[in-house]
ZABA-611100 format. One line per field, with one value per atom (N, C-alpha, C): residue number from 1; atom name; x, y, z. Coordinates in steps of 0.02 Angstrom, whole numbers, plus 50000, padded with zeros to 5 digits. Each point is the difference from the previous one (the first is absolute). Example, Ala and Ser with C-alpha at 12.3 -4.5 7.8 and 13.67 -1.06 7.14 Angstrom:
nr <- c(1, 1, 1, 2, 2, 2)
atom <- c(N, CA, C, N, CA, C)
c1 <- c(50660, 49955, 50045, 49982, 50042, 49961)
c2 <- c(49716, 50059, 50060, 50053, 50059, 50055)
c3 <- c(50390, 50000, 50000, 49964, 50003, 50037)
END
This chain:
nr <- c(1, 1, 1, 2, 2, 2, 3, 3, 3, 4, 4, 4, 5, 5, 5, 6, 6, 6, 7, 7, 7, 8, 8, 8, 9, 9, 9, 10, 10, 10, 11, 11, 11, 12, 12, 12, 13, 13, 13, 14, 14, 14, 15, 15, 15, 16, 16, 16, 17, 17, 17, 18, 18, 18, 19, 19, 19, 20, 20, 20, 21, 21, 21, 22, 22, 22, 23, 23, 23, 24, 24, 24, 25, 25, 25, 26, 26, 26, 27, 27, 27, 28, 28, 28, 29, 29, 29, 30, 30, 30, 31, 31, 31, 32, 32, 32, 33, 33, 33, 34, 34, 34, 35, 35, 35, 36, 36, 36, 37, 37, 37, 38, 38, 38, 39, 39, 39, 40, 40, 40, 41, 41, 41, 42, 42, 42, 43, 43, 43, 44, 44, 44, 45, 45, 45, 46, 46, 46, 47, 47, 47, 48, 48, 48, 49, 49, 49, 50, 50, 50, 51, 51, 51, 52, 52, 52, 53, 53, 53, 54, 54, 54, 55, 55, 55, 56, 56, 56, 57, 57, 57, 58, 58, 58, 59, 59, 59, 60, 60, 60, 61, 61, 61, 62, 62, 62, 63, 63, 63, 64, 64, 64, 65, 65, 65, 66, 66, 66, 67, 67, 67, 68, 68, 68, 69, 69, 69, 70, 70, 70, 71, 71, 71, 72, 72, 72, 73, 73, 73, 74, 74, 74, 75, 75, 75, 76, 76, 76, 77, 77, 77, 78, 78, 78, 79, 79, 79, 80, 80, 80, 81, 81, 81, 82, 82, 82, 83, 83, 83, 84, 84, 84, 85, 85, 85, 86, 86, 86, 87, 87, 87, 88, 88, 88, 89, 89, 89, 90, 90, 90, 91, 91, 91, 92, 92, 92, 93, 93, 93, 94, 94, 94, 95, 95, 95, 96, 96, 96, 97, 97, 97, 98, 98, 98, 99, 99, 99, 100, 100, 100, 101, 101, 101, 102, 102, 102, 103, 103, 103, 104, 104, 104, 105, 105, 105, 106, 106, 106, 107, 107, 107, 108, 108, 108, 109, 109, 109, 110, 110, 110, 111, 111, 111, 112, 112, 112, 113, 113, 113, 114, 114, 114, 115, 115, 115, 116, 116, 116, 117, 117, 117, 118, 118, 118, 119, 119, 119, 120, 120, 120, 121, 121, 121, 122, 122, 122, 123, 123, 123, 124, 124, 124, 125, 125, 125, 126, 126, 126, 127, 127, 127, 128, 128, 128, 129, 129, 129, 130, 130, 130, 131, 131, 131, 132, 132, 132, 133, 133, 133, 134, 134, 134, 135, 135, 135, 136, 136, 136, 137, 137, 137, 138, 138, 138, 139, 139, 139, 140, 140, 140, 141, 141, 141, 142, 142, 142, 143, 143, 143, 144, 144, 144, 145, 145, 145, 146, 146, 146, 147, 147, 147, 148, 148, 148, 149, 149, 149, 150, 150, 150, 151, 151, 151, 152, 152, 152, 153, 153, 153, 154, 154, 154, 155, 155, 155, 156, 156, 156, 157, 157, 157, 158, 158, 158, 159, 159, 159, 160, 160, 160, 161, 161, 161, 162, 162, 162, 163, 163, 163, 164, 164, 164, 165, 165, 165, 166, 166, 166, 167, 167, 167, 168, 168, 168, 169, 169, 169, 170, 170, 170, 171, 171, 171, 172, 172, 172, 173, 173, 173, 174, 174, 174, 175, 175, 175, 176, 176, 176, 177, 177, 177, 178, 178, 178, 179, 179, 179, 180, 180, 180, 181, 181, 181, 182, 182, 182, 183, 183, 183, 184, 184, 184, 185, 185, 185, 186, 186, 186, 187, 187, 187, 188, 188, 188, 189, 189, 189, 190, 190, 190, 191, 191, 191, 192, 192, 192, 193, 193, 193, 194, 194, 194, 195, 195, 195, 196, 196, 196, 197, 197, 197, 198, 198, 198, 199, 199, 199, 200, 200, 200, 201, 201, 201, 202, 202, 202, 203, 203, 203, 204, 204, 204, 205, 205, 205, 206, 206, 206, 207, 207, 207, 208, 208, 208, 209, 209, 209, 210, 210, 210, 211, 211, 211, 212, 212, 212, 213, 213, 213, 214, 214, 214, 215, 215, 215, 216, 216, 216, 217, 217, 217, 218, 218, 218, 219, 219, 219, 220, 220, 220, 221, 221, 221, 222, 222, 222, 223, 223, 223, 224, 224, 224, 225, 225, 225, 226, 226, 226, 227, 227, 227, 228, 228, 228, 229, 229, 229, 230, 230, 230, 231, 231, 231, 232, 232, 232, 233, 233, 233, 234, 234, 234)
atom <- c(N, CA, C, N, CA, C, N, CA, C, N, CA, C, N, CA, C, N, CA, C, N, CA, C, N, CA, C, N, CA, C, N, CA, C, N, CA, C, N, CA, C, N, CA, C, N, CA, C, N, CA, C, N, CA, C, N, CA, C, N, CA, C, N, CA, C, N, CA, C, N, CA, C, N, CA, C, N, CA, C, N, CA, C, N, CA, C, N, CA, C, N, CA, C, N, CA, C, N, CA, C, N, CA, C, N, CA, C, N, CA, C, N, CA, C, N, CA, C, N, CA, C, N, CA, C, N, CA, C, N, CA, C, N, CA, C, N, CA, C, N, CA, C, N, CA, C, N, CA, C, N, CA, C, N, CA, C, N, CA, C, N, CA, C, N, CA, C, N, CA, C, N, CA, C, N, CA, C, N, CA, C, N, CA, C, N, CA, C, N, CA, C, N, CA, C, N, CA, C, N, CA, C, N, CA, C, N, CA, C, N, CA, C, N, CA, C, N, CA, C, N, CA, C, N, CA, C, N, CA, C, N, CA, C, N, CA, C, N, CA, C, N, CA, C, N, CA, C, N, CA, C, N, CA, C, N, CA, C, N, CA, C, N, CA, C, N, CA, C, N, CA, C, N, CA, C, N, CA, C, N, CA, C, N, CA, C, N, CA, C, N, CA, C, N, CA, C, N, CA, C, N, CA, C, N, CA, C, N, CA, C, N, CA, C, N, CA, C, N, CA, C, N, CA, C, N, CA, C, N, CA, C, N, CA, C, N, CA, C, N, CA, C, N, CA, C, N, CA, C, N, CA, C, N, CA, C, N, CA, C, N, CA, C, N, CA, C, N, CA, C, N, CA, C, N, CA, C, N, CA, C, N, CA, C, N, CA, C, N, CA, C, N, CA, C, N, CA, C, N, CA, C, N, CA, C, N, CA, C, N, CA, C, N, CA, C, N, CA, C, N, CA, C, N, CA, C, N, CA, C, N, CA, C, N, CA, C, N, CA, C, N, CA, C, N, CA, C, N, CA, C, N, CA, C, N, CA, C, N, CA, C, N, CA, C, N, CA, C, N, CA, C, N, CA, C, N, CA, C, N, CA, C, N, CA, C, N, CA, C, N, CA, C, N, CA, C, N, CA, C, N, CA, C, N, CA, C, N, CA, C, N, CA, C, N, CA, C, N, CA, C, N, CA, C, N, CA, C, N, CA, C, N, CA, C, N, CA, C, N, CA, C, N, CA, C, N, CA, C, N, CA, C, N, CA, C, N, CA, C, N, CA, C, N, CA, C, N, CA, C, N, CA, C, N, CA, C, N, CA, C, N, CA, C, N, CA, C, N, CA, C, N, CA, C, N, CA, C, N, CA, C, N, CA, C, N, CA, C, N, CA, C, N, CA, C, N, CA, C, N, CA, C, N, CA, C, N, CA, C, N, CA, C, N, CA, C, N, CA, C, N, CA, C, N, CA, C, N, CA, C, N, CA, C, N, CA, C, N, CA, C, N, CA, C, N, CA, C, N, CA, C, N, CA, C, N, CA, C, N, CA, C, N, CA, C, N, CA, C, N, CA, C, N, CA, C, N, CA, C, N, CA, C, N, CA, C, N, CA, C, N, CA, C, N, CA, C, N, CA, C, N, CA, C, N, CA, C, N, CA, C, N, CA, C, N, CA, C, N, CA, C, N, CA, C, N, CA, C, N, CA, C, N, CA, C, N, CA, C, N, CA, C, N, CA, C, N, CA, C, N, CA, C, N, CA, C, N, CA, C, N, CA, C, N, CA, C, N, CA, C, N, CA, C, N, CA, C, N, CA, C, N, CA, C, N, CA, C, N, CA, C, N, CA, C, N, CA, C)
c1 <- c(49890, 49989, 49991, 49957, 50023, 50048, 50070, 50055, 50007, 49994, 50024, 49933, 49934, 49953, 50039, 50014, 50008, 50079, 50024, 50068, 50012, 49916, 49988, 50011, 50037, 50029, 49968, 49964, 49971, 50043, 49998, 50039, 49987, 49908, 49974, 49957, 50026, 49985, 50013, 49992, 49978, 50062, 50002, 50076, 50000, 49974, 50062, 50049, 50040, 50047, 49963, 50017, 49982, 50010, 50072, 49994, 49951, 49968, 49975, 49934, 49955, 49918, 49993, 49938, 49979, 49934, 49995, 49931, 49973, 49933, 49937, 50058, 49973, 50023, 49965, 50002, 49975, 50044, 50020, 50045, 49972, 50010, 49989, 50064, 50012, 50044, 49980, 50034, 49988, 50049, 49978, 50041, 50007, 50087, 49977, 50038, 49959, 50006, 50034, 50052, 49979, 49970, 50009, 49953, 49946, 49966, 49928, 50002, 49944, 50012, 49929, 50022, 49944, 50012, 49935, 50019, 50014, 49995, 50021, 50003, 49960, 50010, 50043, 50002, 50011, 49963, 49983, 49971, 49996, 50036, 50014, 49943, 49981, 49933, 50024, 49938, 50038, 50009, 50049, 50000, 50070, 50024, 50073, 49981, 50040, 49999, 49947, 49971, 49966, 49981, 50035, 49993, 49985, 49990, 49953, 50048, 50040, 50021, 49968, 49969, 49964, 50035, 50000, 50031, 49953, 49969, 49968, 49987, 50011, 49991, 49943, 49992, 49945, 50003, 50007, 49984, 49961, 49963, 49953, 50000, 50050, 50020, 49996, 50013, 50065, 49984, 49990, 50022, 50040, 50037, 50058, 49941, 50019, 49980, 50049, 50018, 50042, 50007, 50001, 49999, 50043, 49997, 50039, 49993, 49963, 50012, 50044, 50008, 50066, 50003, 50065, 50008, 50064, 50000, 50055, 50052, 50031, 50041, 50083, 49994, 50095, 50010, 49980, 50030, 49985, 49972, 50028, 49898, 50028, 49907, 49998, 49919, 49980, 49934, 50007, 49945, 49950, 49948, 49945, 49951, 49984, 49982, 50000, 49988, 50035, 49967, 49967, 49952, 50024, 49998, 50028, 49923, 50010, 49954, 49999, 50000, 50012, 49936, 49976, 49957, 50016, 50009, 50024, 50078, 50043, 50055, 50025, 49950, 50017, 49959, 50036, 49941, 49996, 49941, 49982, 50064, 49983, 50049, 49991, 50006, 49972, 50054, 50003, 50037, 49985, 49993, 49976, 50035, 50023, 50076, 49984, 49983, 49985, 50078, 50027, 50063, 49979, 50052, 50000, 50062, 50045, 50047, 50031, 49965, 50008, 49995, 49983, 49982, 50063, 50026, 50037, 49984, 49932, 49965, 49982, 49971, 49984, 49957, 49916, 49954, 49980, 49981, 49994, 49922, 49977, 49928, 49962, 50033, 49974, 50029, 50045, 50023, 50035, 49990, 50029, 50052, 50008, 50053, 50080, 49962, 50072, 50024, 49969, 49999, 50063, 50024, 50080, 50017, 50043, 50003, 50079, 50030, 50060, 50016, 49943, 50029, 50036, 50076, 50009, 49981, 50013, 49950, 49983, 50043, 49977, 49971, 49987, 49948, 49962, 50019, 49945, 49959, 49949, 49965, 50023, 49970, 50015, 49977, 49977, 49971, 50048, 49969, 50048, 50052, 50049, 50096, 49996, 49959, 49994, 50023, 49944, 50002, 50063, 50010, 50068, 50061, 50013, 50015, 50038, 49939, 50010, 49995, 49992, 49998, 50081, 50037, 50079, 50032, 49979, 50023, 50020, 49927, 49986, 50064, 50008, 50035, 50067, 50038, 50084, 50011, 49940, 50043, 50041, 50052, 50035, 49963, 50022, 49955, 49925, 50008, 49919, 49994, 49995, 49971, 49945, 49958, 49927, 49962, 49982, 49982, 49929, 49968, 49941, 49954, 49935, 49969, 49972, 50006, 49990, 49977, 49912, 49999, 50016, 50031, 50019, 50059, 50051, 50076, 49979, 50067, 50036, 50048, 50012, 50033, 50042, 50080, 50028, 50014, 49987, 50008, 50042, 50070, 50030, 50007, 50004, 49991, 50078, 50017, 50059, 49992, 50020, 49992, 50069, 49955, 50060, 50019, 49984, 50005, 49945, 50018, 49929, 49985, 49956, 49980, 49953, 50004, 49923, 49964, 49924, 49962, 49937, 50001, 49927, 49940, 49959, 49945, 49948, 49953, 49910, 49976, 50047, 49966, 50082, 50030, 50041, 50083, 50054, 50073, 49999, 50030, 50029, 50048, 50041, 50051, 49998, 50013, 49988, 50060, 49999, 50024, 50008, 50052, 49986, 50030, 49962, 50010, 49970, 50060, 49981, 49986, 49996, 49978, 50062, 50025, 50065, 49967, 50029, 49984, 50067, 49999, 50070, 50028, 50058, 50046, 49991, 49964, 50013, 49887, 49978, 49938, 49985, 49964, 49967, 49968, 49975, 49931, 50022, 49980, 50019, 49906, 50028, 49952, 50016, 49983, 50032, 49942, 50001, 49934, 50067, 49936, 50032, 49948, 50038, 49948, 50023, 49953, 49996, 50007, 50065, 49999, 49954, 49987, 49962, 49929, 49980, 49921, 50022, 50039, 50002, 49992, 50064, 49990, 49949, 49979, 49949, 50014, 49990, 50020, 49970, 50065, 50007, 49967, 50056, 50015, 50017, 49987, 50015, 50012, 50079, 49993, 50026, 49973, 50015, 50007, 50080, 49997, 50018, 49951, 49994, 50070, 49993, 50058, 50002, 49939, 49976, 49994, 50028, 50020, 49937, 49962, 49922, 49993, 49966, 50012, 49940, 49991, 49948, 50009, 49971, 50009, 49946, 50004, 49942, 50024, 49970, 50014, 49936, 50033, 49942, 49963, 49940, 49951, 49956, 50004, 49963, 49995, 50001, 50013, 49982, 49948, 49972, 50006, 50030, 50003, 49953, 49975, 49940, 49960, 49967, 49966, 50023, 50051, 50064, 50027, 49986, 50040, 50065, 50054, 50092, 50017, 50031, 50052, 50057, 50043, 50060, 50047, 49934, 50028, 49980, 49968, 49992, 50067)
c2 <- c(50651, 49977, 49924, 49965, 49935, 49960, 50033, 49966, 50000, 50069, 50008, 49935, 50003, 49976, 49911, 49987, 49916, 49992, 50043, 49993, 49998, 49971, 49995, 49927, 49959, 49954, 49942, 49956, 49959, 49954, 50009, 49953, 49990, 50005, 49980, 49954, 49944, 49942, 49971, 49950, 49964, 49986, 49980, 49977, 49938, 49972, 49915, 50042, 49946, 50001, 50053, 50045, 50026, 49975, 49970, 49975, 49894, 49996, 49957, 49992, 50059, 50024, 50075, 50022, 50059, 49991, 50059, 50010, 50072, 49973, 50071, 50049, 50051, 50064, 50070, 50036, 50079, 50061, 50049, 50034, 50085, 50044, 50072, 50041, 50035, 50052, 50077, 50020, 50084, 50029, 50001, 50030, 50082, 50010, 50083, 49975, 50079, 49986, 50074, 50024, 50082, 50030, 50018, 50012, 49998, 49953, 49963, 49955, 49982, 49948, 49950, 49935, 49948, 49930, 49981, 49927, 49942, 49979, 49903, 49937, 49969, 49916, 49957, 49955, 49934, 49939, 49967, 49923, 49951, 49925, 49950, 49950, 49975, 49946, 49938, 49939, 49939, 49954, 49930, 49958, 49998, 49912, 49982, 49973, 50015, 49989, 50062, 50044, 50033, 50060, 50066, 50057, 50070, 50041, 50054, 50059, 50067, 50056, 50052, 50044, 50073, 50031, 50063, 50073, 50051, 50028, 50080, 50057, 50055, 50068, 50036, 50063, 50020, 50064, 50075, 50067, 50012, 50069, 50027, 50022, 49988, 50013, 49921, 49958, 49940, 49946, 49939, 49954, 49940, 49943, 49962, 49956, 49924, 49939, 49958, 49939, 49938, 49949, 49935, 49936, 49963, 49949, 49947, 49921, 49956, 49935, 49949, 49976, 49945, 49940, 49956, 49951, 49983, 49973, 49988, 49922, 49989, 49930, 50006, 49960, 50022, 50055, 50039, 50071, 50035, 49977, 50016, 50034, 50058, 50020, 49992, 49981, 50015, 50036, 50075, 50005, 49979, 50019, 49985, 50040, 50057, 50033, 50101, 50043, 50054, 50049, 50060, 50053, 50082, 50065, 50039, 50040, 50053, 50048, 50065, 50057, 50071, 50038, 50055, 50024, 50088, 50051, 50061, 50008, 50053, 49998, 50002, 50046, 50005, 49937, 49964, 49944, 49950, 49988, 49933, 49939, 49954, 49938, 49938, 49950, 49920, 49952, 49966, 49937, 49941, 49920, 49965, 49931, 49970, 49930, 49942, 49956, 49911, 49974, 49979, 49956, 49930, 49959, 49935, 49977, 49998, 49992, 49919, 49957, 49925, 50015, 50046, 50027, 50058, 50028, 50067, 50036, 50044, 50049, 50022, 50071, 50061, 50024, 49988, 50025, 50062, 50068, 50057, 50026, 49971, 49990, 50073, 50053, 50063, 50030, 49991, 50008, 49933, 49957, 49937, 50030, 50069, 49991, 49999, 49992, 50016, 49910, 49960, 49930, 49978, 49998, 49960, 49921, 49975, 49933, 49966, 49963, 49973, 50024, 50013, 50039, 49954, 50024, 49975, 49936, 49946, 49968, 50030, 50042, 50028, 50072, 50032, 50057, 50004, 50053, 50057, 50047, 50029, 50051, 50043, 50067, 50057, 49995, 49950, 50007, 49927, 49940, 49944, 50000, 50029, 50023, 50011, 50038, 50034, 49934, 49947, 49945, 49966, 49985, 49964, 50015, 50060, 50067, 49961, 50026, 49973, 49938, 49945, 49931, 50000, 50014, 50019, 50004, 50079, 50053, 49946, 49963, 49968, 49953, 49948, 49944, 50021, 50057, 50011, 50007, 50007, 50000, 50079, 49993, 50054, 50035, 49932, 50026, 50012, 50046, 50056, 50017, 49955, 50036, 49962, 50032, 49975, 50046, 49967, 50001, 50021, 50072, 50006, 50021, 49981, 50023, 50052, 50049, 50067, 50031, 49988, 50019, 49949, 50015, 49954, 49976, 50045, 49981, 49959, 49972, 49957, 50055, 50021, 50039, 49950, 50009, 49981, 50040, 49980, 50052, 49952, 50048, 49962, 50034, 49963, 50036, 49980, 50051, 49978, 50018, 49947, 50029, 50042, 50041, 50075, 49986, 49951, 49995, 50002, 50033, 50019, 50068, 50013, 50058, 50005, 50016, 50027, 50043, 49990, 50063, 50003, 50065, 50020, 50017, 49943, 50016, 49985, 50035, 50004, 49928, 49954, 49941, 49970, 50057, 49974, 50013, 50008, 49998, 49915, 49983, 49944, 49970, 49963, 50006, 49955, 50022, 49965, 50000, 49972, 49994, 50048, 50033, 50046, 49956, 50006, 49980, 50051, 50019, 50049, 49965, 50026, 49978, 50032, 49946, 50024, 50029, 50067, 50008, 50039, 50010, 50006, 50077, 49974, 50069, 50049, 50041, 50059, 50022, 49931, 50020, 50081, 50013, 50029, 49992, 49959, 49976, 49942, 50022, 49948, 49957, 49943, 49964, 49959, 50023, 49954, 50004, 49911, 50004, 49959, 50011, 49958, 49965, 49923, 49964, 49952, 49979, 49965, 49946, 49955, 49932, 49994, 50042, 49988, 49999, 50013, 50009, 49970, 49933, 49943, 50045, 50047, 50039, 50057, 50040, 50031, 50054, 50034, 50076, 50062, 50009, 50065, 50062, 50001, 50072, 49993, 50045, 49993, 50061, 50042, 50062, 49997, 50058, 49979, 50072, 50026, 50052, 49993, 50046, 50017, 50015, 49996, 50054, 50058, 50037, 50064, 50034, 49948, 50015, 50007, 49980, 49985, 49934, 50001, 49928, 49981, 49924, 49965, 49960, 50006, 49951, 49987, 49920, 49962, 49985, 50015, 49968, 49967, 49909, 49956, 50025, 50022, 50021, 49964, 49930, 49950, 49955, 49915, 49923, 49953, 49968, 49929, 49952, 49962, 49935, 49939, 49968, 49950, 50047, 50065, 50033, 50007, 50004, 50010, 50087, 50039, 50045, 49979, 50054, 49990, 50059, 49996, 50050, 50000, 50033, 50015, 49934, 49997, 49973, 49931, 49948, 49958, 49972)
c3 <- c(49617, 50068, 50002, 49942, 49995, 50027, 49977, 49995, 50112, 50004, 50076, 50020, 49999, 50043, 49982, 49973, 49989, 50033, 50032, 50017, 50076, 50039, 50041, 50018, 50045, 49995, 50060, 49985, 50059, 50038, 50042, 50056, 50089, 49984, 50059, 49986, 50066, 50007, 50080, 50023, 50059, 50024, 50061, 50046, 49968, 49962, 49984, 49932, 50001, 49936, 49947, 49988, 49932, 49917, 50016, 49954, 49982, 50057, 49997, 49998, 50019, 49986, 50003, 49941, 50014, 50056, 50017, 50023, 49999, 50026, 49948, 50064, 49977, 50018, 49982, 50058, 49941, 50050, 49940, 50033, 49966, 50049, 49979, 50001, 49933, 50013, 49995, 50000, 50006, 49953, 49930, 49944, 50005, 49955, 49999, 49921, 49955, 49938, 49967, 49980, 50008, 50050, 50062, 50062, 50016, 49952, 49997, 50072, 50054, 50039, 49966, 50000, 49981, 50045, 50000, 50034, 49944, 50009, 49961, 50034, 49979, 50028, 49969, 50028, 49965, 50043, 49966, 50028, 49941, 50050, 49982, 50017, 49948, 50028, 49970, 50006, 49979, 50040, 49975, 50036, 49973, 50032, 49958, 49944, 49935, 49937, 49955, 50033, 49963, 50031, 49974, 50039, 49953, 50047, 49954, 50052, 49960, 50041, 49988, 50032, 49970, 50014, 49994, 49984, 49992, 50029, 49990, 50044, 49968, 50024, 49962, 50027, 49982, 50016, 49980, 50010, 49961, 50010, 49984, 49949, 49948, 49944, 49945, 50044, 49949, 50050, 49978, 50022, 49955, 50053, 49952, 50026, 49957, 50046, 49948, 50043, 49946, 50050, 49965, 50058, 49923, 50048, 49972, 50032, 49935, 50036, 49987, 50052, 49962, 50075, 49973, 50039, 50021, 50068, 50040, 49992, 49982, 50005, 50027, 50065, 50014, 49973, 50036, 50018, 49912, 49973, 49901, 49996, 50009, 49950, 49939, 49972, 49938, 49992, 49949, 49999, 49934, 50023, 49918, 50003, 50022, 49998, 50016, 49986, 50015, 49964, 50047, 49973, 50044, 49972, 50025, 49972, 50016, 49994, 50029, 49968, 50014, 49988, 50038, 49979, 50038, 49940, 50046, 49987, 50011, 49991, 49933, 49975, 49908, 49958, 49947, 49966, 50034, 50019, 50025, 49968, 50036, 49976, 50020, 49965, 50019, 49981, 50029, 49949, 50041, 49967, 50027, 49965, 50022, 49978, 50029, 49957, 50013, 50004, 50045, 49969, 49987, 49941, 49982, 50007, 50058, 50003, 49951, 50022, 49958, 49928, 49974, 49922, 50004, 50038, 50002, 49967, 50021, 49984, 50050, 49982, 50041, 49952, 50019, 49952, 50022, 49957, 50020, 49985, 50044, 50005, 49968, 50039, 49991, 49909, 49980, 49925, 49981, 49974, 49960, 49962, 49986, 49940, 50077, 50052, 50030, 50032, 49976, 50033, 49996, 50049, 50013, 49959, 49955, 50016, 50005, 50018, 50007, 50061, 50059, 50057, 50035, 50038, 50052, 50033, 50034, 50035, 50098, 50002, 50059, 50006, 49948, 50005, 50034, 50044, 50039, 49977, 50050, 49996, 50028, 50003, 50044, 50062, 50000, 50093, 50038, 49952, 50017, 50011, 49957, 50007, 50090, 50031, 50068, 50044, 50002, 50047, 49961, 49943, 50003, 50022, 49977, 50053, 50072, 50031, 50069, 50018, 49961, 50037, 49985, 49937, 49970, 50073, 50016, 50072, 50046, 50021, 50053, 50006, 49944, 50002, 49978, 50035, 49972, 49930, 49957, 49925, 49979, 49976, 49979, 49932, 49958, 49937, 49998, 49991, 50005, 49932, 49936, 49932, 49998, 49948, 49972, 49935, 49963, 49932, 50003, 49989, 50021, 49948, 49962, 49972, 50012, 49950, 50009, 49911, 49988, 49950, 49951, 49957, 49932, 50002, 50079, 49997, 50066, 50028, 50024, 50041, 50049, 50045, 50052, 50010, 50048, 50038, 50099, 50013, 50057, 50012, 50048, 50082, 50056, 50073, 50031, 50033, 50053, 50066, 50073, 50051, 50026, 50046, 50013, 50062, 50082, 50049, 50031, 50058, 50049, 50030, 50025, 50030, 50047, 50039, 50048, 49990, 49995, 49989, 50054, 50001, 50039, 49961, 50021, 49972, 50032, 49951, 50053, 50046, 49967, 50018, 50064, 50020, 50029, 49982, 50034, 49986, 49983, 49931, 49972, 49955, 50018, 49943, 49932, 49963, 49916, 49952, 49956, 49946, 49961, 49962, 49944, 49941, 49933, 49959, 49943, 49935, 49957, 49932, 49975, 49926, 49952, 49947, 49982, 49936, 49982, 49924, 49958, 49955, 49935, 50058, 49967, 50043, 50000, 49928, 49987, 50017, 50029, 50013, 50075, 49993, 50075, 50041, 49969, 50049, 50049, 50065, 50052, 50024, 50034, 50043, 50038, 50076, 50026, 50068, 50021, 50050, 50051, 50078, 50040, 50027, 50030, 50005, 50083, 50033, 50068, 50016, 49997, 50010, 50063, 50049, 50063, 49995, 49950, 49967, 49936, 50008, 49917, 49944, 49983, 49968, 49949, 50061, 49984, 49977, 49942, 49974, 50050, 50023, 50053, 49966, 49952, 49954, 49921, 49982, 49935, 49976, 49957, 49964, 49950, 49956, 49928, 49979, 49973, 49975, 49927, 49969, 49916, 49959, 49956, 49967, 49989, 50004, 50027, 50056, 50062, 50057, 50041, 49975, 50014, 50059, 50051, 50061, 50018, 50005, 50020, 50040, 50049, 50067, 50049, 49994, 50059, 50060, 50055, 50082, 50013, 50019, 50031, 50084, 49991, 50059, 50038, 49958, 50028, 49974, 50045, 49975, 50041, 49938, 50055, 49960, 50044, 49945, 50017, 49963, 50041, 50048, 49973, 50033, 50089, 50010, 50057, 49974, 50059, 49996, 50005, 49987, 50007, 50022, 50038, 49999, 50043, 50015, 50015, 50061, 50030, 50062, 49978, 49944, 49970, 49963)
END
């Protein structure tokens, strides 16, 4: 479930340029997991040059939590910090990653024997990849790859956009972006979210089917940005 919960993609932010400032934000979805229903946040805090994203859910069983801090320059994130945490859902699980990008390292705070070095100079996190993501989206870029720390490896994961679509949702009929996630030919597993240039690309939706034919999917239920409700007619 890891893999599905971090494949939640941020792209809510304020009416100026997206690709020219973030701002705080907090957004609720309404996950289904296996016909499990759960809620989930996200919120963006911070200022310019220094920002913090959360991530957590919580059933009566399990909860996730993971944030990520990092920093903004022309449109280019960096992070340096990055903590996940599982509790429930089979073995607990932690991991917790200092980056040193000027050193090109990735220290693995939680096991050292997994410490990255010669990384990349643009390495991501699992949460960070999200906002670069979408500032990418925002500003016309085609090329959608990124190099993501994951563990002891280095993961590329590349995105393509599919067109547009309209959707109805709780928060209103709106039209968005679809963009999937490309993976090897002979893979199964799909992911593909849609997202709201009309809400500065805000993650609508998101589904993700297994190779077990197994499906996970979030719908956004609620969004304020600068403590500002949003919705439809915004």
């Amino acid at each position: 479930m890891r893999l599905l919960v971090s494949s939640l993609f941020l792209f809510l932010f304020t009416g100026q340029s997206l690709a020219s400032q973030l701002e705080p934000f907090k957004a609720t979805y309404t996950a289904r997991f296996n016909g499990i229903s759960v809620t989930a946040t996200r919120e963006l805090t911070g200022q310019e040059g220094n920002w913090r994203l959360d991530f957590s859910t919580n059933t009566l069983f399990a909860y996730i939590k993971e944030y990520s801090r990092f920093t903004d320059r022309d449109g280019s994130i960096t992070p340096y910090h990055y903590e996940y945490r599982r509790k429930g859902l089979g073995r607990d699980r932690g991991t917790v990653l200092n980056f040193e990008p000027e050193k090109g390292l990735v220290l693995n705070v939680s096991n050292p024997d997994r410490d990255m070095k010669d990384v990349p100079p643009h390495i991501l996190d699992k949460v960070s990849y999200q906002i670069q993501l979408a500032l990418d989206v925002a500003s016309g870029k085609e090329d959608l790859q990124y190099q993501i720390a994951d563990g002891k490896k280095i993961r590329n994961y590349t995105f393509a956009r599919e067109g547009t679509e309209t959707l109805d949702t709780p928060m209103g009929e709106i039209e968005t972006i679809k963009v999937r996630r490309v993976r090897d030919a002979d893979s199964a597993r799909e992911t593909t979210v849609w997202v709201a240039p009309q809400w500065n690309y805000a993650l609508v939706k998101l589904v993700q089917r297994e190779e077990n034919g197994k499906k996970y999917q979030i719908t956004l239920t609620k969004l304020s940005i600068n403590g500002k409700s949003v919705s439809a007619g915004q």
